[in-house]
MIVEXTI-472380 format. One record per residue (C-alpha): residue number from 1; chain; x, y, z. Coordinates in Angstrom, 2 decimals, decimal comma. Example, Ala and Ser with C-alpha at 12.3 -4.5 7.8 and 13.67 -1.06 7.14 Angstrom:
<sites>
   num   chaine         u         v         w
     1        A     12,30     -4,50      7,80
     2        A     13,67     -1,06      7,14
</sites>
This chain:
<sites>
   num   chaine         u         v         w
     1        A    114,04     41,87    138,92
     2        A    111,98     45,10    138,62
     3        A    112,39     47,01    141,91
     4        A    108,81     47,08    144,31
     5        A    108,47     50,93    144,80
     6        A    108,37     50,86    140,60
     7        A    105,90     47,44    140,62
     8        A    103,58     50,03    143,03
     9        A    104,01     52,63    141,13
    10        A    102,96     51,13    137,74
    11        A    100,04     49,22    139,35
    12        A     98,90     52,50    140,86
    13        A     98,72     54,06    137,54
    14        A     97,21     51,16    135,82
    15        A     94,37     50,93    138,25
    16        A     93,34     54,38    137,17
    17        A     93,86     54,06    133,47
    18        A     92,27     50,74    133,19
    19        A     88,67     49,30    133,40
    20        A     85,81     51,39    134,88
    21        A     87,85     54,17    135,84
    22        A     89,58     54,79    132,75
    23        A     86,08     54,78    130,98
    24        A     85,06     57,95    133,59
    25        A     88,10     59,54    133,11
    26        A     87,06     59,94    129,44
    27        A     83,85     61,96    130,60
    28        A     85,90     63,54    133,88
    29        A     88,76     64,82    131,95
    30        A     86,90     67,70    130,12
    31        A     85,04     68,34    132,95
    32        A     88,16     68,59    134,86
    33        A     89,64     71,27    132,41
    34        A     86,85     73,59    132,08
    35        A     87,22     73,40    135,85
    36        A     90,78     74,48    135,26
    37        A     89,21     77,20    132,72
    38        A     87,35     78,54    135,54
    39        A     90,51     78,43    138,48
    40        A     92,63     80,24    135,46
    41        A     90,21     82,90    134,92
    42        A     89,02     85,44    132,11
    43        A     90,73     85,26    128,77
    44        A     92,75     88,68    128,71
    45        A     95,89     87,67    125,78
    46        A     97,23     90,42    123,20
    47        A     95,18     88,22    120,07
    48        A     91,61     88,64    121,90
    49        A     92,18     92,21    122,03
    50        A     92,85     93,14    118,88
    51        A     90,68     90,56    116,46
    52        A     89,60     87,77    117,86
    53        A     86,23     90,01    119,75
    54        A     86,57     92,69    116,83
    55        A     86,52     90,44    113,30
    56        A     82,85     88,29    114,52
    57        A     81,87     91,58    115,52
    58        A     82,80     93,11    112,07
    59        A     80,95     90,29    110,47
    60        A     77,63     90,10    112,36
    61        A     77,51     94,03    111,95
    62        A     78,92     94,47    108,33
    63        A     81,54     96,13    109,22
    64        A     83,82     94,57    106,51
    65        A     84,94     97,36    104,35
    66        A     83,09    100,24    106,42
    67        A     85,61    100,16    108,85
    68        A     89,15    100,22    107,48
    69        A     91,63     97,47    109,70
    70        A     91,02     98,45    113,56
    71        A     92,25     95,29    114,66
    72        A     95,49     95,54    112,26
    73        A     95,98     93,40    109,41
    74        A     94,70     90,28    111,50
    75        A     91,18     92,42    110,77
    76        A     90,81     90,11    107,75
    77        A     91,59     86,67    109,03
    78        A     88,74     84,25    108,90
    79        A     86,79     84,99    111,38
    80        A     84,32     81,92    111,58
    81        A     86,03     80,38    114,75
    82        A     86,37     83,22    116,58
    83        A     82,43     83,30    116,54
    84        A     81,86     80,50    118,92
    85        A     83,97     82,61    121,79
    86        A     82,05     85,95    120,62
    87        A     78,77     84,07    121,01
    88        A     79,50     82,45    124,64
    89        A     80,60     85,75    125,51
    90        A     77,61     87,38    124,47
    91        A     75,29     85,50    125,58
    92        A     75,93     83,91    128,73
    93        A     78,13     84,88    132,40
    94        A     81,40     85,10    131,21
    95        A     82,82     82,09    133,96
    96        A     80,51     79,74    132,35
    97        A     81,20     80,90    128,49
    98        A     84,84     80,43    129,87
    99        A     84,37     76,90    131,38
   100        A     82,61     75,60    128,11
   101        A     85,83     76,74    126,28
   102        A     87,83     74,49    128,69
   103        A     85,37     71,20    128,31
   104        A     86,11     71,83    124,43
   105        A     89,69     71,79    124,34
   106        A     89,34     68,73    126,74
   107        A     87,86     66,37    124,11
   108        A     91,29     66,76    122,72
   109        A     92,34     64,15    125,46
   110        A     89,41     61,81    123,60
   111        A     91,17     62,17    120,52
   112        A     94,97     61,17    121,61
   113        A     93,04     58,50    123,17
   114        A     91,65     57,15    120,25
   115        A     95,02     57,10    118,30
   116        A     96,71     55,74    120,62
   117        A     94,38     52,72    120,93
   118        A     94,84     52,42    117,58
   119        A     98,45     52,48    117,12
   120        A     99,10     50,54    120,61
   121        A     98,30     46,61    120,18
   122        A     95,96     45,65    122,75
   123        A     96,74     42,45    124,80
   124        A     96,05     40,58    127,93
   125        A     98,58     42,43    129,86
   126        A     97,47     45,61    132,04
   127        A    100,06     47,58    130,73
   128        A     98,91     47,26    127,04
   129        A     95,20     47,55    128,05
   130        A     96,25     50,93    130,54
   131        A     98,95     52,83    128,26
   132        A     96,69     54,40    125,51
   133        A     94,98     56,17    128,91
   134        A     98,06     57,13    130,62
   135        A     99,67     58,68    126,96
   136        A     96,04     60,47    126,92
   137        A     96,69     62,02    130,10
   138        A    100,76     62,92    129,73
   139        A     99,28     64,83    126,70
   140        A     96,70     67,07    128,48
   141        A     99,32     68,10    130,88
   142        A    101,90     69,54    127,91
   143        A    103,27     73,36    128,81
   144        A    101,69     74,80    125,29
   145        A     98,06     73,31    125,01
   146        A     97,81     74,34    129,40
   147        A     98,77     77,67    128,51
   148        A     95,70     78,18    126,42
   149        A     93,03     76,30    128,21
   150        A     89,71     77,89    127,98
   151        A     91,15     80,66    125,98
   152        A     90,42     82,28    122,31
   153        A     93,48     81,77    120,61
   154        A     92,31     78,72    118,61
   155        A     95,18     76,31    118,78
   156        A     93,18     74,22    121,37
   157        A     90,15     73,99    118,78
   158        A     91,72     73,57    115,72
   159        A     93,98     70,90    116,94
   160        A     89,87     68,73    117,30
   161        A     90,28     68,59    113,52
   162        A     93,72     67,65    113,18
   163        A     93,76     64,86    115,48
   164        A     90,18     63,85    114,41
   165        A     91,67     63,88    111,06
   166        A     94,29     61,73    112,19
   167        A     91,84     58,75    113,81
   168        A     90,15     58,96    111,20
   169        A     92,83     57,74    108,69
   170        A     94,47     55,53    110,83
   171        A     90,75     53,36    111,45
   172        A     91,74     52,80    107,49
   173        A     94,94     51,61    107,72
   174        A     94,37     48,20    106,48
   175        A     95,06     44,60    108,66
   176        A     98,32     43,44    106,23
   177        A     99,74     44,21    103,07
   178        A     97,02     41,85    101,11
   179        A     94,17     43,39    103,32
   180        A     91,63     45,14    102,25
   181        A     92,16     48,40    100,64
   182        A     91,07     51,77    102,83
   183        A     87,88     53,09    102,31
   184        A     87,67     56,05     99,62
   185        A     84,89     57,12    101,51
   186        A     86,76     57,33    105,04
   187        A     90,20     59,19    103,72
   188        A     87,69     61,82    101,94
   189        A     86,09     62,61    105,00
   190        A     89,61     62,70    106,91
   191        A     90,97     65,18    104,91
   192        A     87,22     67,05    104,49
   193        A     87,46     67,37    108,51
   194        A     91,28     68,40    108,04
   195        A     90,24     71,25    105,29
   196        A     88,12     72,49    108,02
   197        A     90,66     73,10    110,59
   198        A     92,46     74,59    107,63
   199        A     89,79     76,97    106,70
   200        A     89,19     78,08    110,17
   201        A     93,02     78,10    110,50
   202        A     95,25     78,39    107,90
   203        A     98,30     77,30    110,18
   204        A     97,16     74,02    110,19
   205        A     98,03     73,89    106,41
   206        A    100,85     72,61    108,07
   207        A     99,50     69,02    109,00
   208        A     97,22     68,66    105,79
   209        A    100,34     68,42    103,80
   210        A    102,18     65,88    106,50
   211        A     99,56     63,77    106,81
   212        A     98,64     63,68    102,59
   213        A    102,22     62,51    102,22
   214        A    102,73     60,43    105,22
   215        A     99,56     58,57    103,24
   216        A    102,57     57,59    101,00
   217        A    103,46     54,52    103,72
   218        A    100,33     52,79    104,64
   219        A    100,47     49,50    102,99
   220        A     99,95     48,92     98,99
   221        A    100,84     49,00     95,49
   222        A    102,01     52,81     95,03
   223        A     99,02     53,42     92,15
   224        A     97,07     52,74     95,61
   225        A     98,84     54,99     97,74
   226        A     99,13     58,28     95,29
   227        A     95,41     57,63     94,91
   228        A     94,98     58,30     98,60
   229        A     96,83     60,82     99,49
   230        A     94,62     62,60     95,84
   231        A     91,52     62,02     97,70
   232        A     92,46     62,95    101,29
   233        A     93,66     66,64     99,13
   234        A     90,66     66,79     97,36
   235        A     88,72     66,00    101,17
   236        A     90,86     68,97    102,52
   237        A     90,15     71,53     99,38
   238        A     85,78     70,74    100,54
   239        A     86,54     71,27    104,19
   240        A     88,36     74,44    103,45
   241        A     85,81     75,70    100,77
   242        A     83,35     75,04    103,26
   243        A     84,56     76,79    106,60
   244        A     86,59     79,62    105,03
   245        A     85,54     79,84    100,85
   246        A     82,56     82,48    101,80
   247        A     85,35     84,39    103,28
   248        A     87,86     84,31    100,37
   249        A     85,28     85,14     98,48
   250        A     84,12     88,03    100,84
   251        A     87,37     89,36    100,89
   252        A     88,38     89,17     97,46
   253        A     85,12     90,72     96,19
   254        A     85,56     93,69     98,90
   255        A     89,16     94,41     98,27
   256        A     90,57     92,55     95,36
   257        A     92,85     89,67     97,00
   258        A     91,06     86,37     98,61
   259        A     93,47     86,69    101,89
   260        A     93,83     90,54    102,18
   261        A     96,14     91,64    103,34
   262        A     98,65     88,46    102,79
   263        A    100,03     87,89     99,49
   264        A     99,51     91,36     97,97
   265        A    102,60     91,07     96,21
   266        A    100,84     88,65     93,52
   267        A     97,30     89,85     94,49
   268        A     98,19     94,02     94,39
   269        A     94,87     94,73     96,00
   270        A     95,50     98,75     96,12
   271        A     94,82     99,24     99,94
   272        A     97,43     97,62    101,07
   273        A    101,64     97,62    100,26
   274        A    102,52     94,96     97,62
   275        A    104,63     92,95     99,81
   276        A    103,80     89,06    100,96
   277        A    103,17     88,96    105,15
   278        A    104,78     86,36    107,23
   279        A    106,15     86,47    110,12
   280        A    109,54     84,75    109,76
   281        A    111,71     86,41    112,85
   282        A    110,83     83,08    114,75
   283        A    112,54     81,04    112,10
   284        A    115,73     78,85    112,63
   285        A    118,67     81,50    111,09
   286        A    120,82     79,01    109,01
   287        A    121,21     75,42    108,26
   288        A    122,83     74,59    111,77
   289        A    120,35     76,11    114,03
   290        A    117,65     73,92    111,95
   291        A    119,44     70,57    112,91
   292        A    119,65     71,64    116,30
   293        A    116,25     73,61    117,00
   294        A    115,39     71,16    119,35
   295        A    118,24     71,88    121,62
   296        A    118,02     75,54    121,00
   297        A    114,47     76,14    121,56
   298        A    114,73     73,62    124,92
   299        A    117,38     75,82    125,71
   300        A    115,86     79,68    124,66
   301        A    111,84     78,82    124,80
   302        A    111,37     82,27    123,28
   303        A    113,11     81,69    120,57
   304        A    110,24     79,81    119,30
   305        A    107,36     81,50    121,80
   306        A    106,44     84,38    123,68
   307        A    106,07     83,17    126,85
   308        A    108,99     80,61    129,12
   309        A    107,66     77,08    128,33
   310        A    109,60     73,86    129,65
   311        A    110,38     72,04    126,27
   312        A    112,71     69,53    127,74
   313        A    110,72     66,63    126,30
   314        A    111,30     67,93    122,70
   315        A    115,32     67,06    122,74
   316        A    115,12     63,44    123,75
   317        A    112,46     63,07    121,49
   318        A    114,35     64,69    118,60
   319        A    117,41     62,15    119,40
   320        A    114,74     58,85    119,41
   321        A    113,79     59,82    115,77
   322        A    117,36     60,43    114,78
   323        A    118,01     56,99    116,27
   324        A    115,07     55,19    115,04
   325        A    116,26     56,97    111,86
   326        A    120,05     55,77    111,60
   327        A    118,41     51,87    112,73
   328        A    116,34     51,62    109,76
   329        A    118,77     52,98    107,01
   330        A    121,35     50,15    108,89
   331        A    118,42     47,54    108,04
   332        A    117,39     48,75    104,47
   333        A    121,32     48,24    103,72
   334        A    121,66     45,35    105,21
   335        A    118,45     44,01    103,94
   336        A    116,51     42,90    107,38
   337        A    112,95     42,11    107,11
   338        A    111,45     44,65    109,24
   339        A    108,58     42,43    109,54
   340        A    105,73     45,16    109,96
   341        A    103,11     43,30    108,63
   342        A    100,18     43,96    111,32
   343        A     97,21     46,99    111,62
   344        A     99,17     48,23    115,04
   345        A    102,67     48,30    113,34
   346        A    101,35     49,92    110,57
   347        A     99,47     52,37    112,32
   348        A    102,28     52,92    114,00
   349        A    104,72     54,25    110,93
   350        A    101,76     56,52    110,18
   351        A    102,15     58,68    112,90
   352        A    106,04     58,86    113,21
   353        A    105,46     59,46    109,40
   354        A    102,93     62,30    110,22
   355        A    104,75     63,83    113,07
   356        A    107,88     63,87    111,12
   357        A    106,84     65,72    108,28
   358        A    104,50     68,03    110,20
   359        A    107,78     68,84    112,17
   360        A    110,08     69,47    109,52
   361        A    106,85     71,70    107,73
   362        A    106,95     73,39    110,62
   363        A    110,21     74,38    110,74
   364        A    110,36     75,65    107,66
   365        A    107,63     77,66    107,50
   366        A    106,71     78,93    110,59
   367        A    108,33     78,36    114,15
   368        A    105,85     79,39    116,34
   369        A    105,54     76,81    119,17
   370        A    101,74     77,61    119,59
   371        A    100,76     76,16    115,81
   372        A    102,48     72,91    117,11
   373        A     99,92     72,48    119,45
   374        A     98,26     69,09    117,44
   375        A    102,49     68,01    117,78
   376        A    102,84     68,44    121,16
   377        A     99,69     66,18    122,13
   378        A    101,23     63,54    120,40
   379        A    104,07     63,83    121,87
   380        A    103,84     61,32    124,85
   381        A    102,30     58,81    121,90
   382        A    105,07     59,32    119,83
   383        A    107,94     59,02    122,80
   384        A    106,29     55,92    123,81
   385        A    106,42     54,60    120,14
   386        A    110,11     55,08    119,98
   387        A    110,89     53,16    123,36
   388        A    109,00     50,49    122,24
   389        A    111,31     50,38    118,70
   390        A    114,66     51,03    120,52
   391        A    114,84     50,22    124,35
   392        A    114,58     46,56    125,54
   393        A    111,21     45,22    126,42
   394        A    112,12     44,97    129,94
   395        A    112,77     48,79    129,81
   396        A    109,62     49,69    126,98
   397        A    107,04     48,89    129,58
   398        A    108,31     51,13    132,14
   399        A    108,18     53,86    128,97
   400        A    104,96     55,22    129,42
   401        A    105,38     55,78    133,87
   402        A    108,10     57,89    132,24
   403        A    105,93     59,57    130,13
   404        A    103,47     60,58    132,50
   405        A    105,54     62,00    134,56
   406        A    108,13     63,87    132,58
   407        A    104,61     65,32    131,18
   408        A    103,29     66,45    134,09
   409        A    106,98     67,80    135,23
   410        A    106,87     69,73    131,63
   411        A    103,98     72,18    132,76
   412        A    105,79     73,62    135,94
   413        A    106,03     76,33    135,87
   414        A    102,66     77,37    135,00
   415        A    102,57     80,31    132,15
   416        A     99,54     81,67    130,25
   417        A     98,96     84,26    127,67
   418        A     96,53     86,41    130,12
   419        A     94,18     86,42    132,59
   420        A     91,19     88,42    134,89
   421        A     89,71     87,38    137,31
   422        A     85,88     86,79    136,44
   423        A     83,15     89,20    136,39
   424        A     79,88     88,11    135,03
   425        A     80,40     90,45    131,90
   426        A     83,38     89,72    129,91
   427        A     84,26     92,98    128,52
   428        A     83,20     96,45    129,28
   429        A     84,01     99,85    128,45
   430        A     82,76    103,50    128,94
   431        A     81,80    105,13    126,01
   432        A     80,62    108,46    125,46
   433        A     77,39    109,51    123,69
   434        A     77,48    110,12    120,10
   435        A     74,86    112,09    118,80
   436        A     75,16    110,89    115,04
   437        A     77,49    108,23    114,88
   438        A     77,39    107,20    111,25
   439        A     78,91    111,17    110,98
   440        A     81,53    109,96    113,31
   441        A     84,53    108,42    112,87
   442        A     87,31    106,74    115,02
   443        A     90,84    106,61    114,44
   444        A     92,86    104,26    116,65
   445        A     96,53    105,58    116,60
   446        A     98,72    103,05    117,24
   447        A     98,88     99,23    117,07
   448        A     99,98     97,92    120,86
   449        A     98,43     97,46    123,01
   450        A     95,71     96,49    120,68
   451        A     92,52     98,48    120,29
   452        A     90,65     96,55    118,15
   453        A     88,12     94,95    121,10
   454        A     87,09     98,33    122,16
   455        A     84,98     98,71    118,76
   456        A     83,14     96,27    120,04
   457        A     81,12     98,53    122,38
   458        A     80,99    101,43    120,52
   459        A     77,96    102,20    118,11
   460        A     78,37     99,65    115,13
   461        A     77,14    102,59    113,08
   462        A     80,71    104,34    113,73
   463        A     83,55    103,98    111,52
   464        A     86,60    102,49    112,70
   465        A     90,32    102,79    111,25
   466        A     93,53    102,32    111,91
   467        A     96,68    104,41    111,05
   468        A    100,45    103,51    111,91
   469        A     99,33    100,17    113,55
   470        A    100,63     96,98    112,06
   471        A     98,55     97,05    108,62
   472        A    100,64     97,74    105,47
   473        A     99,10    100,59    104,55
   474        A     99,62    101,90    101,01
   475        A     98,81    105,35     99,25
   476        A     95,45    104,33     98,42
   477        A     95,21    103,40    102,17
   478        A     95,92    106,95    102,95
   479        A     93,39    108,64    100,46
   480        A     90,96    106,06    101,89
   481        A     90,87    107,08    105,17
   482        A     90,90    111,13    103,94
   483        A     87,69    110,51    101,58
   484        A     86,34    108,40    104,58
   485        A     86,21    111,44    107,10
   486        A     85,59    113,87    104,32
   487        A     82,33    112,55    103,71
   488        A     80,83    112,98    107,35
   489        A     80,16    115,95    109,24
   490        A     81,51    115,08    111,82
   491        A     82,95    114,91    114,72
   492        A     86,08    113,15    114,21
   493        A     88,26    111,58    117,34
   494        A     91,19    109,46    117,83
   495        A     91,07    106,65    119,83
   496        A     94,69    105,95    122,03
   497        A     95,66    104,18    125,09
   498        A     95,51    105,90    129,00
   499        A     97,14    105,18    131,47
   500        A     97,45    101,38    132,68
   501        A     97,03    101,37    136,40
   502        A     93,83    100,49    137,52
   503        A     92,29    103,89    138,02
   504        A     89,62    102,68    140,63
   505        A     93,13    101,20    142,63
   506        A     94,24    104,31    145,04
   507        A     97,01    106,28    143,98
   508        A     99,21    108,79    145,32
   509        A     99,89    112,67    144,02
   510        A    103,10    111,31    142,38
   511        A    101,48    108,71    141,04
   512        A     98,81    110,71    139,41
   513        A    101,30    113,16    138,55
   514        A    102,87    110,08    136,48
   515        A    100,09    108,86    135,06
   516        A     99,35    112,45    133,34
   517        A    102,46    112,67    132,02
   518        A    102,52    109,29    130,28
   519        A     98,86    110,23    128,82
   520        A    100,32    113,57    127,56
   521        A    103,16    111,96    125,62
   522        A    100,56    109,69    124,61
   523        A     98,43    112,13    123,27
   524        A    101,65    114,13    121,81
   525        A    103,09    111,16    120,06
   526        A     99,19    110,64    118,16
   527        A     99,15    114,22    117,44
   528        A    102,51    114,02    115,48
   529        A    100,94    110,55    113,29
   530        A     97,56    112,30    112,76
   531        A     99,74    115,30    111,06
   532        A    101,13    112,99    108,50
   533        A     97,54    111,63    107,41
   534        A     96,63    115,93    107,16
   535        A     94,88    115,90    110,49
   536        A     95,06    118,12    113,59
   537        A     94,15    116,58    116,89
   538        A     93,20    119,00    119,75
   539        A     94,82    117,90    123,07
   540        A     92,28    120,01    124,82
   541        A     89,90    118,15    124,26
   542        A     90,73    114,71    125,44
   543        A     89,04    112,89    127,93
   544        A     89,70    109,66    129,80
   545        A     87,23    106,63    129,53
   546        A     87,03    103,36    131,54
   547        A     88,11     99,58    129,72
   548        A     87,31     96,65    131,70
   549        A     87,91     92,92    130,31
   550        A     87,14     91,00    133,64
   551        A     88,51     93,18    136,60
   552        A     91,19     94,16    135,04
   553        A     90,49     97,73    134,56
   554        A     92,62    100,96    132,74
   555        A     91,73    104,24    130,75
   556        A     92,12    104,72    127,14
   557        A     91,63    108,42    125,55
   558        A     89,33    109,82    123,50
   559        A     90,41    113,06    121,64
   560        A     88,60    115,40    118,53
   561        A     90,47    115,66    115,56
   562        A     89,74    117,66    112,34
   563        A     90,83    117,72    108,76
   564        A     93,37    119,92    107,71
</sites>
């Protein structure tokens, strides 16, 4: 007999999630987490100040190829997403710009949503009708998409096309295995809306190839099947020559390799090192850490991200698939009819299939936790999915209560990648008067903290570049940058970071006494890089300047160089 305080419990939930009220929560929701936008406060992480304000900026201003890499090597990644945040910023208060970001990466709770209607079958009983809801809502409250609501990193947005992607297939999944055949027409435009989110993204390469191959199961001869998964590529190839082919095409006519500067070991573009970038340190290190990465990463969250997330969820998860794994190699060898022969059940394979492979991608090519973003909202779905395969039914409709709540347990604490609080303008700066600035140029001397937003406010008629930051700068690099600043008058500066206390906060004579010091070895250390591109900076002449994204405030330094 199932215990009253869990009868209440349930019946609580399913009041909510059912009916009426689950219909408002689809419009509430979003509304609810641009709310949460706005309680979080301005976007301030390490991305949106070095490309994700400078490379719209660079576009709308042609700045591509008159400035040489200010925002590092990320200078040259796509930057057609990162428009949308540049324009809401631009154009509107900054809370509101920041609350609209939030509603976005709500509709992501529409999405899980629809998939899991789809792969849940709907009956009489409350708890089939109320589940799809209550998954919905355990995925909304997972530690990595929280920590970047209503921010610019683009994990949030991108992961609209994957899961969109995703519905999208699974409304073809046909009824049995002599049903009708899936539309043509419907698994093109799948993988077209994939291609996008690759385009905009290339990250989420990731979960076009998973879900191509996890095409491989739906029901059908195989002729059928390889025929899909051909037209969901060819789908994603459109959607990626249509958000990101100008670009390729941008940078390969500018500098000689279609994803400067990645892959310029096959692509030898001259102004940057020959050498493939990828950032592998967050990799599994041998064959036994890959088996266990679940444990390890639940264990050490920065192993696999910057910041302390609670990934708890992702070991018992990892040990339902192994299970669910083991119980149907046991029934392929002993040859039981699995029976699977209904739209649900097959929708259902789809997405273990899907998250599966995406995983396993994943941990081969990347392990950042933040690209798993489109994962971790399935999660819940996919936990759910695996109680219902392996745990009594007396114990699978208690599954998704369990769900919720180890979901909303998973987000405390609270982390994010940054955050102001609001001012109406998003970001500020001081900047001096230039009297010719397309004479000028502006040398940002090292890589972190990132300077690449600050050349958003200075004259788009000044030349920006970077030296010993985290571009792989070559020879030609070198004698770029030299020919560059020979060819204007003049004057020349370098652009470094000040001091990092809030200089409008009151301070004491050691304090300020500090704070000098740390911007003269600041200034020394730039002088000693400068000398190795044949420059000579004069420490004289440096001055202070004011940078402001929301109220957090600091100096950076402005100094005169000259060729030598």
């Amino acid at each position: 007999m199932t215990p009253p305080i869990r009868v209440g419990l349930q019946s609580s939930i399913l009041r909510v999630a059912n009916g009426r009220t689950g219909q408002m929560l689809q419009l509430i929701v979003p509304i609810m987490l641009g709310m949460l936008s706005l309680c979080l406060g301005q976007d301030d992480n390490w991305d949106l100040k070095n490309y994700h304000l400078y490379n719209p900026f660079a576009l709308l201003n042609g700045k591509i190829g008159f400035d040489l890499a200010p925002a590092q090597w990320q200078s040259y990644f796509n930057p057609t997403l990162d428009l949308l945040y540049y324009g809401l910023t631009k154009t509107m208060p900054a809370p509101f710009a920041g609350f609209l970001m939030g509603v976005l990466h709500g509709l992501n709770f529409l999405l899980v949503l629809a998939i899991a209607r789809l792969a849940i079958p709907t009956g009489a009983t409350g708890i089939q009708i109320g589940t799809p809801t209550m998954l919905a809502l355990a995925a909304i409250a997972s530690p990595g998409f929280l920590a970047q609501i209503g921010n610019s990193m683009g994990d949030n947005m991108t992961s609209l096309f994957v899961l969109g992607s995703l519905s999208l297939v699974l409304r073809q999944v046909p009824s049995s295995i002599t049903g009708p055949a899936p539309s043509v027409i419907g698994i093109t435009v799948a993988g077209l809306l994939m291609g996008l989110g690759c385009g905009l993204k290339l990250t989420n390469g990731t979960y076009a190839l998973a879900l191509c191959a996890a095409l491989l199961v739906v029901p059908g001869a195989i002729s059928l099947r390889l025929y899909l998964a051909f037209t969901f590529g060819i789908g994603v190839l459109i959607g990626i020559g249509i958000s990101a082919g100008y670009w390729f095409a941008l940078m390969y006519q500018t500098f000689g390799n279609p994803l400067f500067p990645q892959l310029n070991n096959h692509f030898m573009a001259p102004l940057a090192a020959q050498i493939g970038i990828g950032d592998t340190g967050w990799l599994p290190k041998n064959w036994s850490e890959k088996l266990l990465w679940p444990f390890i990463f639940a264990i050490e969250p920065r192993r696999v991200s910057e910041l302390t997330l609670r990934l708890w969820m992702w070991p018992l998860l990892y040990l339902g698939m192994l299970t669910l794994g083991a119980k149907a190699l046991f029934a392929a060898r002993t040859r039981v009819p699995s029976g699977a022969t209904s739209t649900p059940l097959y929708r259902q394979r789809l997405v273990l299939a899907f998250f599966v492979l995406a995983y396993l991608i994943w941990l081969n090519l990347f392990g950042i936790y933040r690209y798993m973003i489109a994962l971790e909202l399935l999660m819940p779905l996919v936990v759910w999915l695996l109680a219902e395969r392996l745990l009594p039914s007396r114990w699978s409709k208690q599954a998704a209560v369990a769900v919720i709540i180890m979901g909303a347990i998973a987000c405390l604490p609270r982390v994010s990648w940054g955050h102001a609080n609001w001012t109406r303008v998003a970001f500020d700066a001081d900047i001096p008067v230039f009297d010719n600035p397309r004479q000028s140029m502006v040398f940002t001397v090292h890589g972190d903290p990132p300077l690449g937003w600050l050349a958003t406010r200075f004259p788009a008629e000044l030349a920006f570049v970077s030296i010993s930051s985290g571009f792989p700068e070559s020879p030609a690099y070198s004698a770029k940058l030299r020919q560059m600043a020979a060819l204007r008058k003049g004057p020349l500066f370098a652009l470094m970071q000040g001091d990092r206390a809030d200089p409008a906060a009151p301070r004491t004579a050691a304090d300020m006494l500090r704070a000098r010091e740390a911007d003269r070895l600041v200034v020394e250390r730039a002088s000693e890089l400068v000398n190795q591109y044949g420059m000579a900076l004069n420490p004289t002449s440096c001055k202070l300047y004011q940078a402001r994204v929301g109220t957090n405030r600091w100096n950076y330094q402005l100094c005169m160089l000259k060729l030598r």
